[in-house]
Structure formats: C-alpha cells, structure tokens
C-alpha positions as CSV (number, residue, x, y, z in Angstrom):
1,X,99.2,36.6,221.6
2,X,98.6,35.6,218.3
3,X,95.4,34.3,216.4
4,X,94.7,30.6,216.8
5,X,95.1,28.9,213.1
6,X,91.8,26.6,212.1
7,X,93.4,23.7,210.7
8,X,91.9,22.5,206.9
9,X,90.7,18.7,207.5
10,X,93.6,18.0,205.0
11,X,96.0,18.6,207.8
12,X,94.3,16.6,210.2
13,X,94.1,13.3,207.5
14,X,97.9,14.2,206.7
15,X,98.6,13.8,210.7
16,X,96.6,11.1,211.2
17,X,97.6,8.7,208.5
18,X,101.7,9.9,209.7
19,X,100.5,8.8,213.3
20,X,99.9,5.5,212.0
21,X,102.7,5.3,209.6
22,X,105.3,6.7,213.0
23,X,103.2,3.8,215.4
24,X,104.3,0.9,213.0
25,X,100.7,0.6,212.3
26,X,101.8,-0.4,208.9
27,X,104.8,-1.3,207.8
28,X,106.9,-1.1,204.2
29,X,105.1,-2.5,201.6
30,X,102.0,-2.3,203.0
31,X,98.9,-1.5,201.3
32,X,97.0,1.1,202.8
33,X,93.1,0.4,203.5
34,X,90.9,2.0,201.0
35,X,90.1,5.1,200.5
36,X,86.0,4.4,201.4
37,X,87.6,2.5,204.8
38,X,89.9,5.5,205.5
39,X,86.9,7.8,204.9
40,X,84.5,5.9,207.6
41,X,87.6,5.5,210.0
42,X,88.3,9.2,209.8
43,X,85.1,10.3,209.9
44,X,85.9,12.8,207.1
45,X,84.8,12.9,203.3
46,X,86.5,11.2,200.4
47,X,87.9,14.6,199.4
48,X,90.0,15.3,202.6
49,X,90.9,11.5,202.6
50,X,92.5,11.7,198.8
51,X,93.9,15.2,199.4
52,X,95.8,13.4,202.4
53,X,97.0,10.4,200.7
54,X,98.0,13.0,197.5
55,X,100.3,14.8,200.3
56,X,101.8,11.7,201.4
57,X,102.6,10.7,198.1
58,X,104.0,14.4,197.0
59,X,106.6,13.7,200.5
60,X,107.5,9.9,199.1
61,X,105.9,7.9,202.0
62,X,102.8,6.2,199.8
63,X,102.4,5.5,196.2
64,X,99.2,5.2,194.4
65,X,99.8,2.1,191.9
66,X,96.5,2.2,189.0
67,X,94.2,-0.4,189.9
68,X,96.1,-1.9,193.2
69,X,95.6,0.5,196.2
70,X,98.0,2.7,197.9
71,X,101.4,1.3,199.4
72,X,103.6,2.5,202.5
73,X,107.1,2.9,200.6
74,X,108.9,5.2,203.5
75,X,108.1,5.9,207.1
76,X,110.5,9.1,207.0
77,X,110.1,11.8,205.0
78,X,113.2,13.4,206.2
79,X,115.3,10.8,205.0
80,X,113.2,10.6,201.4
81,X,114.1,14.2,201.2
82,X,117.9,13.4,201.7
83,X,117.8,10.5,199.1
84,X,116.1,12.5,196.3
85,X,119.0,15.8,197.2
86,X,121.7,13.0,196.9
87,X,119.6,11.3,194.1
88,X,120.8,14.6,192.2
89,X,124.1,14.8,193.4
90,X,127.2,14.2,191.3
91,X,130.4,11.6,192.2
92,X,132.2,14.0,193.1
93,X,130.0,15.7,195.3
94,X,129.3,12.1,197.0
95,X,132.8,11.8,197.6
96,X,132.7,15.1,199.7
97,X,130.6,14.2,201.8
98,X,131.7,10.7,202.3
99,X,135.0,12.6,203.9
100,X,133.0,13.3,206.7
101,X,130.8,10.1,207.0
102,X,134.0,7.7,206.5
103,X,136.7,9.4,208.7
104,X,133.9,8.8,211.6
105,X,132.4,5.7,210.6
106,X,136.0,4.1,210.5
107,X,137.7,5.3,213.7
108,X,134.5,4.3,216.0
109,X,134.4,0.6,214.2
110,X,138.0,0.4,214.8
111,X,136.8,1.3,218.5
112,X,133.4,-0.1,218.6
113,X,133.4,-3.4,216.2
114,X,132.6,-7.0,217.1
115,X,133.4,-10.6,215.8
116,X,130.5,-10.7,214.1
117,X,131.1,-7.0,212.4
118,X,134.6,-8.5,211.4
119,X,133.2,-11.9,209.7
120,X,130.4,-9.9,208.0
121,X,133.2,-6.9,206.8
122,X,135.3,-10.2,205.5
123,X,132.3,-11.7,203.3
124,X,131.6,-8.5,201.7
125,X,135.9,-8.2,201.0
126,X,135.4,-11.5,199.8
127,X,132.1,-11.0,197.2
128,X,134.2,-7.4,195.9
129,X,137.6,-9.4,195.1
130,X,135.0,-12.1,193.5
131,X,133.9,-9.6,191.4
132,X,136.3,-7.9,190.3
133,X,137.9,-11.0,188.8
134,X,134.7,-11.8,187.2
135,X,135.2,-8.4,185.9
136,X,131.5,-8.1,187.0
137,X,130.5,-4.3,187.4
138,X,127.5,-4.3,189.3
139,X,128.5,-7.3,191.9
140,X,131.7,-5.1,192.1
141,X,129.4,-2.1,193.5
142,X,127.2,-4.0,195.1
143,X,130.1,-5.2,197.3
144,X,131.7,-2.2,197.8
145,X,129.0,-0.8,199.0
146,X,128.1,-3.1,201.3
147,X,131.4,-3.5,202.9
148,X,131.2,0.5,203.5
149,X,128.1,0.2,205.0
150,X,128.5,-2.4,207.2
151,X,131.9,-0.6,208.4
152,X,128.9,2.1,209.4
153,X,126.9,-0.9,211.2
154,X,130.2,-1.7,213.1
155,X,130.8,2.0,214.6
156,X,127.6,1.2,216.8
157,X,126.4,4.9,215.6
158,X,122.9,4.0,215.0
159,X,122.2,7.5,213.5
160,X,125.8,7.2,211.5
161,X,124.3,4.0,210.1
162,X,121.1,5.0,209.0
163,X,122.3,8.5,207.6
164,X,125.2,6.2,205.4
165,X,122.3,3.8,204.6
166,X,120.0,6.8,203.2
167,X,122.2,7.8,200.2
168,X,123.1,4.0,199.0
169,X,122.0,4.6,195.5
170,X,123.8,7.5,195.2
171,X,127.1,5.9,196.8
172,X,126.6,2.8,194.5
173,X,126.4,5.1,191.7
174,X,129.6,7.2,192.2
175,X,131.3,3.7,193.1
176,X,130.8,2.1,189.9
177,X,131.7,5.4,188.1
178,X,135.1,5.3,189.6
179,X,135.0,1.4,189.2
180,X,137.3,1.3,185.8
181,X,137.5,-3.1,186.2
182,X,139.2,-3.2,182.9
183,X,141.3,-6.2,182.6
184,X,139.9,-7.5,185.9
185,X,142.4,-5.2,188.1
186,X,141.4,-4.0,191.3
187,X,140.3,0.0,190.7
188,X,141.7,0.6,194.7
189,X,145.1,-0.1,193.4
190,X,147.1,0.6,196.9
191,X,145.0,-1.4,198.7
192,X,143.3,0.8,201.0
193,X,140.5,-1.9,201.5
194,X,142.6,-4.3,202.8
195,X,144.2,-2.0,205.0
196,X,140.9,0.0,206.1
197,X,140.1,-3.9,207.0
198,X,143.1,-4.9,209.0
199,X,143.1,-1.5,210.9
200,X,139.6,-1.9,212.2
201,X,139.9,-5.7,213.2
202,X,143.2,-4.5,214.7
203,X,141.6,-1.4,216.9
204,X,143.5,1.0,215.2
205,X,141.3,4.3,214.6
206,X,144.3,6.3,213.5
207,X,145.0,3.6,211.0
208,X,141.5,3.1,209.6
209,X,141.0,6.9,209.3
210,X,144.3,7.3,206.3
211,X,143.1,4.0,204.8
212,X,139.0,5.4,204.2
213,X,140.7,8.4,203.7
214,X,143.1,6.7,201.0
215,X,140.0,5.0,199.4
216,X,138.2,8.1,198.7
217,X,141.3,9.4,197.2
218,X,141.5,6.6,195.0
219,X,137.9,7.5,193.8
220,X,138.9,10.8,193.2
221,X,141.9,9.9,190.8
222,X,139.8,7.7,188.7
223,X,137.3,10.3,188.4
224,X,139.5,12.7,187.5
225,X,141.4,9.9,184.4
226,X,138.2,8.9,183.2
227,X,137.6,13.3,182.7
C-alpha cells in the first residue's frame, strides 16, 4: 500500500473552481467572482484562492485582465493544449494532419449529411468564390475554412467536429499561405471543392475521399512554388 498524499489547498481551489467551470457554472466570457467572494465561498485564504486562479490561467482556462476581474476563456484544457501545439505548427505540418481529419470527415458526410449540411456547405462555396473574385485574402480563408469545417459538422462525428474545430487558427493560417489569389484565380485550380461538394451531396464516400484528398494536394503544390 502506498502512503496517502496530503493534498496543498492549491489543489483543492484548482478542483473546485474546474468543478464549476466542467458544471456550466459559468460560461465563456464570464467573469469570475472576486477573489474576496471566492475566498469566503471556499472557505480558504486569499493566498490559496490566487494561487488557484494563477494555475488556471498557466492551463488557458481564465485570464486575469488589469483592473477588470478574471474571465472564463476555455472550459477544456485539453483542447487549449492542442491549440497552442498547433499554434506552433508549420503549413505543412497542418496539412499532415489534415490527411487524417479530411479523408474521415468527408466519407462519413458523404454518408451522414443532411439538407441542411448541404445548404450550409453551399453558402460557404458561395462566400469562397465571392472572395476570391474580390481577390479578398482573408474572406477567402475565412470561407475555406468554414466550408471544411462544416464538412466536419456534416459527418455527425461530434468528437471529429470539435477536434477539426480546435486547430481553426492554425488551419486558417496554412490556408491563406497556400491561398496565392493573384489575379483573382481560384488557388484549387482542379476544382477539388466543387467536386469534394458534389460527392458528398451525391453519397459518394469514395468520391469525396480523392477530392479532400486532391485539395490538400493542391495545398501542398502551392506551398512548395511559393518555396
């Protein structure tokens, strides 16, 4: 048997104020209660209470902001982790392991999607082709990305979805790297979109698997031009 740990009153404030956070007790964008009104909830001192809250905000659930309080800014620490590795992570790198996360997320829309994933996948087609003759980088991104993640939403893969969702920054990033709009021409100059589009409205996971896999390649190319 081994020795029963005594846990610091840090630990117990750090579970606590998680406890709340994992109950919905508070939601994004919250401000926390003050530290005095933490204190005489807890029934600790000001010192555990602050030590607590500095943990939280070391993990990137709370932020202190000068003068203003603290604010709930994640409810998942595992998932702040994963942004701030991908955060650091290069295009190409992105594009690996969108391999994965596309090949999946299209063959169980082209199974799994609805009319309302369709109409939704349509708008965003719609705002990227908009952009791109507006020669309009970020729209152009913004667009992409959202078309690729709500291809996510349509697999019906809630964890799918939120794992895509986690690295957007990153994935907007090494999108509008590999954008090159010059001259307001279509970077995706095969047309994998359209056909990643049409495959999934059509059922077709075979299909929609070459044409993600055909986007990413795309990517790739223009990555590699651009040096």
């Amino acid at each position: 048997m081994r020795h029963i740990q005594r846990r610091s009153l840090v630990d117990t404030v750090v579970d606590e104020l998680k406890r709340e956070i994992a109950q919905g007790n508070w939601s994004i964008g919250d401000r926390l209660p003050s530290e005095a009104e933490l204190t005489e909830a807890l029934g600790v001192s000001r010192t555990s209470v602050r030590e607590g809250v500095r943990s939280l905000v070391q993990l990137g659930l709370l932020e202190t902001r000068q003068g203003d309080g603290t604010y709930l800014i994640a409810t998942d620490a595992t998932q702040v982790a994963l942004r701030r590795a991908l955060h650091s992570a290069d295009s190409r790198e992105v594009i690996g392991v969108r391999r994965a996360l596309d090949v999946l997320a299209a063959r169980e829309a082209a199974a799994c999607r609805v009319e309302g994933d369709i109409d939704t996948l349509a708008e965003h087609l719609r705002r990227r082709s908009e952009a791109i003759a507006a020669n309009d980088t970020v729209a152009f991104a913004e667009a992409d990305v959202a078309f690729h993640l709500g291809i996510a939403d349509a697999s019906g893969n809630r964890l799918l979805a939120d794992i895509y969702a986690s690295f957007d920054t990153s994935l907007r990033e090494s999108v509008t790297d590999a954008s090159c709009l010059a001259s307001g021409t279509d970077p995706d100059r095969a047309d994998q979109h359209e056909q990643l589009f049409r495959a999934i409205v059509a059922g077709d996971p075979d299909t929609a698997q070459a044409a993600a896999l055909g986007v990413l390649d795309q990517q790739t190319r223009l990555l590699d031009e651009q040096g």
